[in-house]
DSSP file (Angstrom, degrees, kcal/mol; ACC not computed):
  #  RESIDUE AA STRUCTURE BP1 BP2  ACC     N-H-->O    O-->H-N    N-H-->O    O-->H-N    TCO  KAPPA ALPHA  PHI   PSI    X-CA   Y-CA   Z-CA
    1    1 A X              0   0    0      0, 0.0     2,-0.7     0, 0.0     0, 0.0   0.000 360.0 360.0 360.0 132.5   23.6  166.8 -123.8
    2    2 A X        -     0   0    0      1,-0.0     2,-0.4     2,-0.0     0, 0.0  -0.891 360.0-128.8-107.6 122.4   24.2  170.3 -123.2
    3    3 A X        +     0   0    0     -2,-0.7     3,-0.1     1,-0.1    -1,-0.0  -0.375  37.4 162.4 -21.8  85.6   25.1  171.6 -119.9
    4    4 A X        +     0   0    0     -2,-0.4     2,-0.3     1,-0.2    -1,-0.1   0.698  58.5   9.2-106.0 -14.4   22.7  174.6 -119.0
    5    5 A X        -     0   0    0      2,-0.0     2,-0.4     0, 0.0    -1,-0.2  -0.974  55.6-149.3-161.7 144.3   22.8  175.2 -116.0
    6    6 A X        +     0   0    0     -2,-0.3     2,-0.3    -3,-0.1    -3,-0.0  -0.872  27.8 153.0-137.6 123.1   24.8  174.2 -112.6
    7    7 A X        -     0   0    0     -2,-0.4     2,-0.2     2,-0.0    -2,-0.0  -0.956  39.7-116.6-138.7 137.3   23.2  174.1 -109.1
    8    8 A X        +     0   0    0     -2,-0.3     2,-0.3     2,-0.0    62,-0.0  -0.591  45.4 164.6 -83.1 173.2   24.0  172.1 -105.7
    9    9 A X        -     0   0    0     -2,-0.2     2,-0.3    61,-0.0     5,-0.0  -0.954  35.9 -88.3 179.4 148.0   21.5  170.1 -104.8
   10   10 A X    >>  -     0   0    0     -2,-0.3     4,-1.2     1,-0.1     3,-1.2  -0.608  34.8-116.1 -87.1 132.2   20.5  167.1 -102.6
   11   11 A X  H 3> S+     0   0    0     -2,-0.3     4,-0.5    62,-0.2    35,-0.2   0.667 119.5  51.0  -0.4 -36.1   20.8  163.6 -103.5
   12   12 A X  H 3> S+     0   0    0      2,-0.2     4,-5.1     1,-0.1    -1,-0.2   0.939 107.2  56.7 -68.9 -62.3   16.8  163.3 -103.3
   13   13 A X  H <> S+     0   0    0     -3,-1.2     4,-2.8     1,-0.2    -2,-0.2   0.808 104.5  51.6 -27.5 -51.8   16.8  166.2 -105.5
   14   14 A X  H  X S+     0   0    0     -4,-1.2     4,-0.8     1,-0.2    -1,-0.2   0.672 105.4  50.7 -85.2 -12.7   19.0  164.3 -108.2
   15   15 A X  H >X S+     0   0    0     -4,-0.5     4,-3.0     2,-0.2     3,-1.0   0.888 108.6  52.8 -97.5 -30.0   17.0  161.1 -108.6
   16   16 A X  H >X S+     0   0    0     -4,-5.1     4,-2.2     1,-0.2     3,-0.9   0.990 109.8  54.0 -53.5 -51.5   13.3  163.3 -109.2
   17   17 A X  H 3X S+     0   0    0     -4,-2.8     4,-1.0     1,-0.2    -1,-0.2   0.724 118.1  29.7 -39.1 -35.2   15.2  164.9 -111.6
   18   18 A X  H <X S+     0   0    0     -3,-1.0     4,-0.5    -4,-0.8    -1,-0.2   0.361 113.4  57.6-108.3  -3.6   16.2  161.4 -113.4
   19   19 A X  H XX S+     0   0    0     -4,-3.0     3,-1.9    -3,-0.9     4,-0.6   0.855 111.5  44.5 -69.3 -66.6   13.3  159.4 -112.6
   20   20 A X  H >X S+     0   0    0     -4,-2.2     4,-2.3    -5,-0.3     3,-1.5   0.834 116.5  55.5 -33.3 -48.7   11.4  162.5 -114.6
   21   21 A X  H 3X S+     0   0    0     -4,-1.0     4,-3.1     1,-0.3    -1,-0.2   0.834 103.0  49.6 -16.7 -60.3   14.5  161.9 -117.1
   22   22 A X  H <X S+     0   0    0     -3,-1.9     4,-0.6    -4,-0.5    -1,-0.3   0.508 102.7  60.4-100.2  21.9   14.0  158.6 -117.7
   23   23 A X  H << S+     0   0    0     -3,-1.5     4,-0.3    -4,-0.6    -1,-0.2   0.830 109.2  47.4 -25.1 -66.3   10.2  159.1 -118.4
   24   24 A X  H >X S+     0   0    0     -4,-2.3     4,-3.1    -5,-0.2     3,-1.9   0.876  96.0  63.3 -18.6 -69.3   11.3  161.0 -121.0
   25   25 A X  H 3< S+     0   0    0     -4,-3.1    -1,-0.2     1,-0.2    -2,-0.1   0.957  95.8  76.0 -35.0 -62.4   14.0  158.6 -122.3
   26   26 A X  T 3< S+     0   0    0     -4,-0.6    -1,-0.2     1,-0.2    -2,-0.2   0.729 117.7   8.8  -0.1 -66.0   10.4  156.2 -122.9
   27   27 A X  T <4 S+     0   0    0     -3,-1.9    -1,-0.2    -4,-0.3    -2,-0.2   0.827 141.7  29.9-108.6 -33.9    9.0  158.1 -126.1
   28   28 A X  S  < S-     0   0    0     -4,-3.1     2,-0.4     1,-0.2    -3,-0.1   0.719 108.2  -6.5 -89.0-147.3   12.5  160.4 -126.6
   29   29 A X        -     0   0    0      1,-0.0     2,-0.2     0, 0.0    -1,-0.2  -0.624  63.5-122.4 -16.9  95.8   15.8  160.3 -126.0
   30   30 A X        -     0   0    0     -2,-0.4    -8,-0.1    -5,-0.1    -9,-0.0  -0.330  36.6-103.6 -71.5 133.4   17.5  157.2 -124.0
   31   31 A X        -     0   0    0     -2,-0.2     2,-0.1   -10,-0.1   -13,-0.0  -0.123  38.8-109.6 -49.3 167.0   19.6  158.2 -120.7
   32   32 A X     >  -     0   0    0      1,-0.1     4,-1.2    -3,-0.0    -1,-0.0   0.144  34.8-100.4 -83.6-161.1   23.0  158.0 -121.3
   33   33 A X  H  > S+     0   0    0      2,-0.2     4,-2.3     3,-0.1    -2,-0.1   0.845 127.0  51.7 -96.2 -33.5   24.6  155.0 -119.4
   34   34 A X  H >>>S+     0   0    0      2,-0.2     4,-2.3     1,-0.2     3,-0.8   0.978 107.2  57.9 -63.9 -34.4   26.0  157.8 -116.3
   35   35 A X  H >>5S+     0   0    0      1,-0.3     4,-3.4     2,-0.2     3,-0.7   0.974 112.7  41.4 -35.3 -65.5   22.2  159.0 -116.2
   36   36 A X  H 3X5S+     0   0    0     -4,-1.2     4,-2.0     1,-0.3    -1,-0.3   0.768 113.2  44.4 -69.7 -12.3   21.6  155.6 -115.5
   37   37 A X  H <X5S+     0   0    0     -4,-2.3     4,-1.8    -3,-0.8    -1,-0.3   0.822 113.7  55.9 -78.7 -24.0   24.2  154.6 -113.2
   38   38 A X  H <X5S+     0   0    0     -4,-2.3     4,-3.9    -3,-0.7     5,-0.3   0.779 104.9  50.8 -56.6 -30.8   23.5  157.9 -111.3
   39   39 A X  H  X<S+     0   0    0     -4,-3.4     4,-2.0    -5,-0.5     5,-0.3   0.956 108.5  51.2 -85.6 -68.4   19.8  157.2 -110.8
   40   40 A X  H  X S+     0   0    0     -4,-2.0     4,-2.6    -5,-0.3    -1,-0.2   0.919 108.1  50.9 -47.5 -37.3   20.7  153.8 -109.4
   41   41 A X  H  X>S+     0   0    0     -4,-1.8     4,-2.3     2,-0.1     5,-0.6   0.965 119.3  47.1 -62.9 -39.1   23.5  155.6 -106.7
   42   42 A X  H  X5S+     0   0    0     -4,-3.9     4,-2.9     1,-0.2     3,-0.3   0.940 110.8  45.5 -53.6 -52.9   20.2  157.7 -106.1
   43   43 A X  H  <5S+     0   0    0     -4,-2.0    -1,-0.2    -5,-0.3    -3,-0.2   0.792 120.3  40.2 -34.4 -57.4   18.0  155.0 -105.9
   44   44 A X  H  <5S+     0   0    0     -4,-2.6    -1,-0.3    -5,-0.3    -2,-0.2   0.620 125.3  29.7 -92.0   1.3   20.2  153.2 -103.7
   45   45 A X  H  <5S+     0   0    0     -4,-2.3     2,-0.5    -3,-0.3    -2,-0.2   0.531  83.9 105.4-137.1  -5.9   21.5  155.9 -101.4
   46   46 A X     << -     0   0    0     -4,-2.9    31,-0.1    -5,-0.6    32,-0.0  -0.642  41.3-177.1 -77.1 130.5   18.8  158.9 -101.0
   47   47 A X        +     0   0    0     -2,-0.5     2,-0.3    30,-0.2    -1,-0.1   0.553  58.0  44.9-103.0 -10.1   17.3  158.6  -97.7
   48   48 A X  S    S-     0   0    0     66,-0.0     2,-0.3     3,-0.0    -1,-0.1  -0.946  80.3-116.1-138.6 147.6   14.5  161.3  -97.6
   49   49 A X     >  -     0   0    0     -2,-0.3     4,-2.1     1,-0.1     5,-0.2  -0.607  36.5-102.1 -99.4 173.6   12.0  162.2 -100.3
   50   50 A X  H  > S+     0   0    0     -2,-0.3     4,-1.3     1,-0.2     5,-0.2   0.793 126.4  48.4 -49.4 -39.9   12.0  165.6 -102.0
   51   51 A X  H >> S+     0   0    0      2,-0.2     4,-2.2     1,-0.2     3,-0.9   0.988 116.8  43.9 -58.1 -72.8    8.9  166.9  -99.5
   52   52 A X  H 3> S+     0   0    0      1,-0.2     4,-6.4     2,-0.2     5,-0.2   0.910 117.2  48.6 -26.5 -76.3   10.9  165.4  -96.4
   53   53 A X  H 3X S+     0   0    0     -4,-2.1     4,-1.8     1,-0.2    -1,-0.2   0.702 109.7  48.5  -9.5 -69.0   14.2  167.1  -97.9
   54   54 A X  H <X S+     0   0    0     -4,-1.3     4,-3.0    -3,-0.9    -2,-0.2   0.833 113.6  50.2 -52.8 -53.7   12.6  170.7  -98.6
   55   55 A X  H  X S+     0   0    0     -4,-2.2     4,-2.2     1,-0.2     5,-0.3   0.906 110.9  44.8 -81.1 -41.2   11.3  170.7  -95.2
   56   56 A X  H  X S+     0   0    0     -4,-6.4     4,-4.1    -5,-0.4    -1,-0.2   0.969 108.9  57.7 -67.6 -35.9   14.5  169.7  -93.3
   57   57 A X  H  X S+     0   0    0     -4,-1.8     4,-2.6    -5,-0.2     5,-0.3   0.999 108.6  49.4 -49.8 -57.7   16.5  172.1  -95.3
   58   58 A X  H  X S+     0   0    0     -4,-3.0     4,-1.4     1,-0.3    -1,-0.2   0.742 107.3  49.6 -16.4 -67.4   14.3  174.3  -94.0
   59   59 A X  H  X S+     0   0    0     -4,-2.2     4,-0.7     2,-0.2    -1,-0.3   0.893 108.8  50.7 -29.1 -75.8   14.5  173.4  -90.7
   60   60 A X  H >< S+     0   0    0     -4,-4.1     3,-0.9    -5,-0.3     5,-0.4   0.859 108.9  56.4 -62.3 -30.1   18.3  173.4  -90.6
   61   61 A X  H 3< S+     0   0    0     -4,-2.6     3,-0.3     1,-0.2     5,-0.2   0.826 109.6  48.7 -50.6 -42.3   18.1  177.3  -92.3
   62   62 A X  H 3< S+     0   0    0     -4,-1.4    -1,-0.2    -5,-0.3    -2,-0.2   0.232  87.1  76.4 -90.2  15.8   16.0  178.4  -89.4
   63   63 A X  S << S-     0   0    0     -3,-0.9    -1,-0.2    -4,-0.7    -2,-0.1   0.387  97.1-130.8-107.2  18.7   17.8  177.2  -86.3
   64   64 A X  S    S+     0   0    0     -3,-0.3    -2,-0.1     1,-0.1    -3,-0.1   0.724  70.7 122.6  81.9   3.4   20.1  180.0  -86.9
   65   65 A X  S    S-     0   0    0     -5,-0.4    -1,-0.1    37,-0.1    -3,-0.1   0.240  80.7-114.3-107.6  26.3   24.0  178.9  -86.7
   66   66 A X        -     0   0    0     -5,-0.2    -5,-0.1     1,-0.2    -4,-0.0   0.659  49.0-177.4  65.1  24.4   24.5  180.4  -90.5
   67   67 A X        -     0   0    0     -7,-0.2    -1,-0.2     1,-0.1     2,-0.1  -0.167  25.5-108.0 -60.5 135.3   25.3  176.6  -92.0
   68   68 A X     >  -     0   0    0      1,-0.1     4,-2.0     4,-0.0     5,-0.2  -0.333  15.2-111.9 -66.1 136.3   26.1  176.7  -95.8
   69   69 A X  H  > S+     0   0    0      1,-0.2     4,-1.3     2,-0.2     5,-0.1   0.850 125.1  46.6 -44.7 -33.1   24.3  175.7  -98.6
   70   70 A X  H >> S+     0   0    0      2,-0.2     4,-1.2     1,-0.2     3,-0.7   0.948 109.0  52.6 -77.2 -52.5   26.8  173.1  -99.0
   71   71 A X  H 3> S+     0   0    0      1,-0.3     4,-0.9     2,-0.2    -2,-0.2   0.685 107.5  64.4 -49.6 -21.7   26.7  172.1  -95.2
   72   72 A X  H 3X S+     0   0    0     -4,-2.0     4,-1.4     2,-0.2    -1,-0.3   0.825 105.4  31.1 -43.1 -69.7   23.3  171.9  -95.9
   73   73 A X  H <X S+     0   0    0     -4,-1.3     4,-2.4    -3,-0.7   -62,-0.2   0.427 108.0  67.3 -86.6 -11.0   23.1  169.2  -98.4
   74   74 A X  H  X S+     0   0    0     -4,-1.2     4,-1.3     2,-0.3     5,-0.3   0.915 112.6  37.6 -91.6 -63.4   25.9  167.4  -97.0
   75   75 A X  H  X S+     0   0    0     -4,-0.9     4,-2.6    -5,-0.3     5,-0.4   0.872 111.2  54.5 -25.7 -66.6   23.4  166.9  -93.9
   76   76 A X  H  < S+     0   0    0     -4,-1.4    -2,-0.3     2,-0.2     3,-0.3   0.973 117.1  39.5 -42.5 -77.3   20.5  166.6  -96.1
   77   77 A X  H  < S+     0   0    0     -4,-2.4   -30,-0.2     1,-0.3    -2,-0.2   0.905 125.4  39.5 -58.5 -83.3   22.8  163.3  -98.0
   78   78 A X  H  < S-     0   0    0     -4,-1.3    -1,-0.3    -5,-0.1    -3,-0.2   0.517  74.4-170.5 -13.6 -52.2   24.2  162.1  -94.7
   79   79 A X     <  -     0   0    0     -4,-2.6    -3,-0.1    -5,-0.3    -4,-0.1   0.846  31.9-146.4  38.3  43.9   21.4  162.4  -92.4
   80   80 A X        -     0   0    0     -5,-0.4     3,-0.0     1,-0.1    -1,-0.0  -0.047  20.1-150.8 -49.3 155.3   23.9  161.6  -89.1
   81   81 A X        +     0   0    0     -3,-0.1     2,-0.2    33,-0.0    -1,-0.1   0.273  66.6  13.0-111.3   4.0   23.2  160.1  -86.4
   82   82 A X  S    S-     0   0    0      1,-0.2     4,-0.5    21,-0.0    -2,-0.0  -0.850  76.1 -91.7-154.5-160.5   25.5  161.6  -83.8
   83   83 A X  S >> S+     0   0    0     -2,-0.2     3,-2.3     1,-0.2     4,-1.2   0.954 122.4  50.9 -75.1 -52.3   27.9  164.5  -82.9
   84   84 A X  H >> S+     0   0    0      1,-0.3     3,-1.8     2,-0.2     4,-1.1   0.911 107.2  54.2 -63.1 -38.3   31.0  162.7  -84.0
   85   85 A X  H 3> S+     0   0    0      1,-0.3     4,-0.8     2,-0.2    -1,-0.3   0.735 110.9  52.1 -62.0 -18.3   29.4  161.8  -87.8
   86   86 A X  H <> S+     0   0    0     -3,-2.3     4,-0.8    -4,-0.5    -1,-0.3   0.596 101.8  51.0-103.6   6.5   28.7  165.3  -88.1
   87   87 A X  H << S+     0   0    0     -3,-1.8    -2,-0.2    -4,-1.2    -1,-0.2   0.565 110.2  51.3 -76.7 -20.0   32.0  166.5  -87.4
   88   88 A X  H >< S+     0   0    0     -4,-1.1     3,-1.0     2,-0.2     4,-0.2   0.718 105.0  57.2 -79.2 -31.4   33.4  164.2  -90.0
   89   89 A X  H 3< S+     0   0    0     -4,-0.8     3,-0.5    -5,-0.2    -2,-0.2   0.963 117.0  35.7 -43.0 -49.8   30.7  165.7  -92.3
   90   90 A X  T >< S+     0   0    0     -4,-0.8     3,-1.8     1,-0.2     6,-0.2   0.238  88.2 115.4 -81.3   2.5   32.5  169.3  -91.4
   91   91 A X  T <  S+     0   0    0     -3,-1.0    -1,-0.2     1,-0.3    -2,-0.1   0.697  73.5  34.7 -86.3 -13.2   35.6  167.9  -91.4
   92   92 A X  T 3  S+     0   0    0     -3,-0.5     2,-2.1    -4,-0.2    -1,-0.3   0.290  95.0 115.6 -86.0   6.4   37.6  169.6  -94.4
   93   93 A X    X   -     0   0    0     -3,-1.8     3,-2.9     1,-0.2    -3,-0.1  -0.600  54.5-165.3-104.5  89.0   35.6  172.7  -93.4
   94   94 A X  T 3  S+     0   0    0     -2,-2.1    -1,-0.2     1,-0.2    -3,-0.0   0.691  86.0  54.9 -26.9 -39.9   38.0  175.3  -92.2
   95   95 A X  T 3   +     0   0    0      1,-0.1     2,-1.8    -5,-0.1    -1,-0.2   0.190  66.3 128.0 -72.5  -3.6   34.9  177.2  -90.6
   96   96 A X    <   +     0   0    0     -3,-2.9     2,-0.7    -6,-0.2    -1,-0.1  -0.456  17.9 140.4 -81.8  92.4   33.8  174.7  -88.8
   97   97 A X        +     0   0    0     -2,-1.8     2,-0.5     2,-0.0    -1,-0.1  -0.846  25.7 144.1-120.5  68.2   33.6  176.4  -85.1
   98   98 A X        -     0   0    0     -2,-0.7     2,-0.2     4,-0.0    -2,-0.0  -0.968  44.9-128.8-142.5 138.8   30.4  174.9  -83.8
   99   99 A X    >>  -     0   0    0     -2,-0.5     3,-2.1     1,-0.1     4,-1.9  -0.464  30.3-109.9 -89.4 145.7   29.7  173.9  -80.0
  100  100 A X  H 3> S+     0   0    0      1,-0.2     4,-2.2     2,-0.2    -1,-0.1   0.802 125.8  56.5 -62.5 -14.3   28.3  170.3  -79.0
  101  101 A X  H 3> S+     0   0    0      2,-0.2     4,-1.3     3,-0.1    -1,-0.2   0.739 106.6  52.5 -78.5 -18.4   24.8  172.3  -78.0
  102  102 A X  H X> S+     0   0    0     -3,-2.1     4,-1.2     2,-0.2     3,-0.8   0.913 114.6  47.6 -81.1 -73.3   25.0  173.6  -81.9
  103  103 A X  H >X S+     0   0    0     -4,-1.9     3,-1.9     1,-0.2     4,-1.6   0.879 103.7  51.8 -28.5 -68.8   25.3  170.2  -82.6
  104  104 A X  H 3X S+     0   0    0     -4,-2.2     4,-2.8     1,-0.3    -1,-0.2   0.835 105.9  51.8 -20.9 -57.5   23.1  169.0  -81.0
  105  105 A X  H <X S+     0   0    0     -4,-1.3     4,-1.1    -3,-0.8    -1,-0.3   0.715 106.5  60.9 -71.8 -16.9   20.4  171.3  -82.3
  106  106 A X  H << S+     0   0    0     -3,-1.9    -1,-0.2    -4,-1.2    -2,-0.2   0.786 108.8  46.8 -73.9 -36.6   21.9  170.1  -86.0
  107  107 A X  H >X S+     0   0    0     -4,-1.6     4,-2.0    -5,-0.4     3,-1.7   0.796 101.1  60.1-100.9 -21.7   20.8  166.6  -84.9
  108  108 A X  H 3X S+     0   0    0     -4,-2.8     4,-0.6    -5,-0.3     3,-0.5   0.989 106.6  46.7 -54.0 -34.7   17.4  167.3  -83.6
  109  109 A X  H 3< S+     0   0    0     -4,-1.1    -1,-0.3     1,-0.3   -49,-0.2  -0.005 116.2  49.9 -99.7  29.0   16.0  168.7  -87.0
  110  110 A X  H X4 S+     0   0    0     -3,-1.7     3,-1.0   -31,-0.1    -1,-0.3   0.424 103.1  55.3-126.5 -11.0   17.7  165.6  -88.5
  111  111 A X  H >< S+     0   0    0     -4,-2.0     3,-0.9    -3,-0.5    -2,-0.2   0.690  97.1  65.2 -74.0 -12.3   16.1  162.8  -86.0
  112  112 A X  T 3< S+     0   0    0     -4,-0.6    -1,-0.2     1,-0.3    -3,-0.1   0.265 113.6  39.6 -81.0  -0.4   12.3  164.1  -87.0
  113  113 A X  T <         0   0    0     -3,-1.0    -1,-0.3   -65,-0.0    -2,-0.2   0.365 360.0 360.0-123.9   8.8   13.5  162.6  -90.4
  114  114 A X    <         0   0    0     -3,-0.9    -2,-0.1    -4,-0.1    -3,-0.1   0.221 360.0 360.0-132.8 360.0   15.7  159.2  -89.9
């Protein structure tokens, strides 16, 4: 399989992509064996579906505290459930300069999803 492209993307994200995959696989081509092992960590460890996903990213774009596509998704995979889980999210993140009411607001647009 050739590598065409490389994009981040959320957990949710990665199993439509390998459910569609392993449709495929059906009449085609069979997943490799990581396909399949990935689509089972997906399986077992995505927590929102792609609609859900889309709409929280969303969410988390518009409340304004300039969070990274990667801070993003890390959110999006995580889904936390308080201040401190999302400071452990941030926690290699040199940039991370955000006040417990910025928090806070990180965790409203992720409790309308958990």
């Amino acid at each position: 399989m050739k590598i065409t492209e490389k994009k981040l993307t959320t957990l949710s994200h990665v199993r439509e992509i390998l459910l569609k995959r392993e449709k495929i696989a059906i009449d085609g081509e069979p997943m490799t064996d990581d396909q399949k092992k990935l689509l089972n960590y997906a399986n077992k460890f995505s927590k929102l579906s792609v609609r859900d996903t889309k709409e929280l990213q969303k969410k988390l774009k518009g409340i304004k505290l300039h969070l990274s596509d990667v801070q993003i998704v890390k959110i999006i995979d995580m889904l936390p459930k308080n201040i401190d889980e999302i400071r452990a999210i941030f926690s290699k993140d040199e940039k991370f300069s955000y006040n417990a009411d910025e928090l806070k607001q990180i965790l409203d647009c992720v409790a309308q999803y958990i």
